[in-house]
N, C-alpha and C positions, 0 to 999 in steps of 0.2 A: 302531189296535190292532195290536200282534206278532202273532206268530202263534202263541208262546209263552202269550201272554195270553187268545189266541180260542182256544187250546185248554184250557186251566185252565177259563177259562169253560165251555166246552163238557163236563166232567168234571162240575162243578159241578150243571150243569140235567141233565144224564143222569144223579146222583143224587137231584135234587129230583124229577125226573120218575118215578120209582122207586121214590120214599118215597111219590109225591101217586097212584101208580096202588095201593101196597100200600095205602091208606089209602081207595079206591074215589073217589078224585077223580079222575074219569077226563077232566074237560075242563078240571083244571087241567095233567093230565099231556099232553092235547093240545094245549094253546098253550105247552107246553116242549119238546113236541115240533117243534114249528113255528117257534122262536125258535133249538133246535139246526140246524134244516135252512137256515135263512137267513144263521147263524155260517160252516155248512161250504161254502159258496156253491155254483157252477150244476154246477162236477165232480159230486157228487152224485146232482144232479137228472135226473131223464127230461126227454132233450131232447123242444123244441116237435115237433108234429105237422109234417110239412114235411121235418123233418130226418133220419127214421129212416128204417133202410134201407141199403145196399153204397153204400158209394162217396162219400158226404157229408163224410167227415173227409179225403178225399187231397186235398194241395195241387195248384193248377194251375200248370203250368211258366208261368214270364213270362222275357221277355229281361233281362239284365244293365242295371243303370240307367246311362242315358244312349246304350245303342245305341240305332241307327236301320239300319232297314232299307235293302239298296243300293237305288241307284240302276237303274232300271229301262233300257237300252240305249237308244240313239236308231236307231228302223227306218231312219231314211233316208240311216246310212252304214253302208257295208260292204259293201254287200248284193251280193250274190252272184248273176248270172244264172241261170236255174233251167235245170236238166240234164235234157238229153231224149234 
């Protein structure tokens, strides 16, 4: 479906839901309710338990794809007598 289309739909059941709650159908008007919230996907939604809270939506730095880390020195040249 566009998006064009999931939201006409979505107009649609937010008037059906409307008519069936003026009308005291109140558990037709909630599984239209529940067919809009599944149209407007998880943006909507309270995130899972786990996830609420400071700091869960910042992305974590990663290196550039395909670096690699140097090379670590070799101790056994260079080395330099120790000063006394």
């Amino acid at each position: 479906m566009s998006s064009q289309s999931i939201h006409r739909r979505i107009i649609e059941l937010e008037a059906q839901m409307a008519a069936a709650a003026a009308s005291d159908d109140f558990e037709r008007a909630a599984r239209l309710r529940d067919q809009i919230a599944d149209l407007k996907g998880p943006a909507v939604r309270k995130p899972p338990p786990g996830q609420m809270g400071l700091g869960t939506n910042i992305p974590v730095a990663e290196p550039p794809e395909g670096w690699k880390p140097p090379r670590k020195p070799d101790l056994m040249t260079n080395v330099k007598g120790r000063k006394r």
